[in-house]
LOVEXTI-426838 format. One record per residue (C-alpha): x, y, z; residue in three letters. Coordinates in Angstrom, 3 decimals. Layout:
% LOVEXTI-426838
u;v;w;resn
X;Y;Z;ala
...
//
This chain:
% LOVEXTI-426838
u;v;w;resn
145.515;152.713;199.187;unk
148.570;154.194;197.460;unk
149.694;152.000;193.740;unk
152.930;150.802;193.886;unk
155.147;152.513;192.230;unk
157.902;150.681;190.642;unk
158.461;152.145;187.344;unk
158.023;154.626;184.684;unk
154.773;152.973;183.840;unk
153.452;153.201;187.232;unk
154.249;156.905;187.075;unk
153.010;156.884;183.506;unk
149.119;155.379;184.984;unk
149.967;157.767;187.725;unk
149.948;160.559;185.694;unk
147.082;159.843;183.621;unk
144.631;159.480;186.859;unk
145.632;162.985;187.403;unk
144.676;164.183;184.410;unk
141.710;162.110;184.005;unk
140.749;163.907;188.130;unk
141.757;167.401;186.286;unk
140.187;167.121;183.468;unk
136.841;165.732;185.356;unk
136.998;169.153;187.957;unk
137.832;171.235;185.030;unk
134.547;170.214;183.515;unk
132.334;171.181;186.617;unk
134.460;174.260;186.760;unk
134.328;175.381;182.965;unk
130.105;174.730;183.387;unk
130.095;177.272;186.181;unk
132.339;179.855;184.427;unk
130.177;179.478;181.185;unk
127.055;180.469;183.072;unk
129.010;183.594;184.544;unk
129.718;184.614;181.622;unk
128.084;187.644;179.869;unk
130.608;188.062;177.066;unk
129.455;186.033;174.120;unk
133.065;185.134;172.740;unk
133.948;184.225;176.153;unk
130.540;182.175;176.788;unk
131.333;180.058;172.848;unk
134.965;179.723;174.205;unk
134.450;177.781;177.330;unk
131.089;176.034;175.586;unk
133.454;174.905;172.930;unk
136.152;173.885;175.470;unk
133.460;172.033;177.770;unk
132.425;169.681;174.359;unk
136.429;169.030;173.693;unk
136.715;167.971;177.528;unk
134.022;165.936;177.044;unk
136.011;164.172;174.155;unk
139.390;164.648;175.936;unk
138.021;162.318;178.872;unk
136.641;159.792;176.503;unk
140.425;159.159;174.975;unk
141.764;159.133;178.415;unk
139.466;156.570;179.132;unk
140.267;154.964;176.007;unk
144.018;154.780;177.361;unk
143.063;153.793;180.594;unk
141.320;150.408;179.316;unk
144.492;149.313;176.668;unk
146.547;149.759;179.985;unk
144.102;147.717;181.587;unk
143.819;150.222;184.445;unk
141.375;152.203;186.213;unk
140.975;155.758;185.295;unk
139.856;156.826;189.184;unk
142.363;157.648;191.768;unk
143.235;160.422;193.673;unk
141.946;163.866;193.716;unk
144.029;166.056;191.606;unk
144.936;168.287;194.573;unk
146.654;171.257;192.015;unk
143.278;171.415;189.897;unk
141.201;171.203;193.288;unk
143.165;174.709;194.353;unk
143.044;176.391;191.187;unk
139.444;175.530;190.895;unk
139.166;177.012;194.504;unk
141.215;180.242;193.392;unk
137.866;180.589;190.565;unk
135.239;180.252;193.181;unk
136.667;182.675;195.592;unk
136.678;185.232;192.871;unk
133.149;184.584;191.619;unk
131.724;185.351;195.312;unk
134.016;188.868;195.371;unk
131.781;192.194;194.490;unk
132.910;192.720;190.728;unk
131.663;194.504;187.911;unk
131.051;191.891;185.096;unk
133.800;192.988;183.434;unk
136.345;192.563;185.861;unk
134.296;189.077;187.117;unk
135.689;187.731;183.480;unk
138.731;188.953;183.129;unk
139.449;187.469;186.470;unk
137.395;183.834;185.035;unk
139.746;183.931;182.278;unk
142.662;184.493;183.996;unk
141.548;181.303;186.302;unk
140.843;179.587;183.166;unk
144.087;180.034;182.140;unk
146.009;178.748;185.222;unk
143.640;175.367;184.633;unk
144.809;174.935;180.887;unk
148.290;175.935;182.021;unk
148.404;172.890;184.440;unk
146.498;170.496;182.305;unk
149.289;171.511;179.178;unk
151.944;170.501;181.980;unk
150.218;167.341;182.667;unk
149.617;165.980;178.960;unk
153.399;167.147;177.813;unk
154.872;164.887;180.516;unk
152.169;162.101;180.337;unk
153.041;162.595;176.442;unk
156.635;161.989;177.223;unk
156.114;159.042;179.133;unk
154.178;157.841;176.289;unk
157.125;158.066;174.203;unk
159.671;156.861;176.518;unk
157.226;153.331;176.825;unk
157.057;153.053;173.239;unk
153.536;153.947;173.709;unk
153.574;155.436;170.194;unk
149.715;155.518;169.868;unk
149.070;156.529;173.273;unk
151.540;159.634;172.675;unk
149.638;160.856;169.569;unk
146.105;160.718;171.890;unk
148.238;162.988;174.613;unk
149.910;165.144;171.776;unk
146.590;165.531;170.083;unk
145.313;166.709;173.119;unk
148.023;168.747;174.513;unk
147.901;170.867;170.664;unk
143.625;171.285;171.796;unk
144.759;172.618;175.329;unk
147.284;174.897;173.755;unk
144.635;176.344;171.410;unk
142.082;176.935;174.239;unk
145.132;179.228;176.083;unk
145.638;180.841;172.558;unk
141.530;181.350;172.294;unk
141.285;182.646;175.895;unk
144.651;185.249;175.412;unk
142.533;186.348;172.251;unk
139.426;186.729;174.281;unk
141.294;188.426;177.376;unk
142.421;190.963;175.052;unk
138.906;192.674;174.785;unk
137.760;192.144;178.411;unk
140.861;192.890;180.200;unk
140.719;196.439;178.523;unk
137.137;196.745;179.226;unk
137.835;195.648;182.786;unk
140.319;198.498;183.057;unk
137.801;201.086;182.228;unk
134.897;199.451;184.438;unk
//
């Protein structure tokens, strides 16, 4: 059954059950692209993004229980169709090299949306006078924007060695 949604603080929980779904597929998702991998940086990348999820969904859940809500609700249908996009690629016929430059690029689009997600849930934060909550989200929006810098870095090598596959 829907929540009603009668305020910025409704949106606010809304927002963070999103998140909390994203963050939960990304998990599953990063797992699977950390066993495709055959580049080592690339393989220490998403391993090291995997433990920082884990710890990203243990401060949303944090959040969740000073709000005094539930962290489950719907499916984070964006996440759900990026995570898709990944799968589809993994069953394609590609050389390794092109396999990861294609499982970054995926990776990417996931931090992209989850950067989206924790700048407006940040917002809302401040906009409550959540001040605490806000540093949590803005904490974790600075480790999303790092994995995107770390997986740019990465691409850099494999995208080139893609191209001469």
């Amino acid at each position: 059954m829907p929540m009603q949604m009668q305020d910025l603080k409704d949106l606010y929980v809304l927002k963070l059950q999103e998140i909390y779904s994203a963050e939960q597929q990304g998990l599953e998702a990063m797992r699977l692209a950390a066993q495709t991998a055959a580049t080592p940086e690339l393989q220490q990348g998403l391993t090291m993004h995997i433990d920082q999820t884990q710890q990203q969904i243990q401060r949303l859940e944090q959040l969740f229980q000073k709000l005094g809500a539930q962290p489950s609700g719907q499916t984070n249908l964006a996440m759900q169709g990026l995570i898709q996009e990944a799968q589809r690629l993994m069953r394609q016929d590609a050389s390794p090299e092109v396999l990861e430059a294609g499982l970054i690029a995926c990776q990417q689009a996931m931090e992209h949306h989850e950067i989206a997600c924790y700048g407006t849930a940040r917002t809302y934060a401040q906009l409550l006078g959540e001040d605490e909550a806000a540093q949590v989200l803005e904490q974790t929006l600075g480790e999303e924007k790092r994995t995107d810098d770390l997986l740019t870095q990465i691409a850099g090598q494999i995208n080139v060695a893609a191209m001469n596959a």
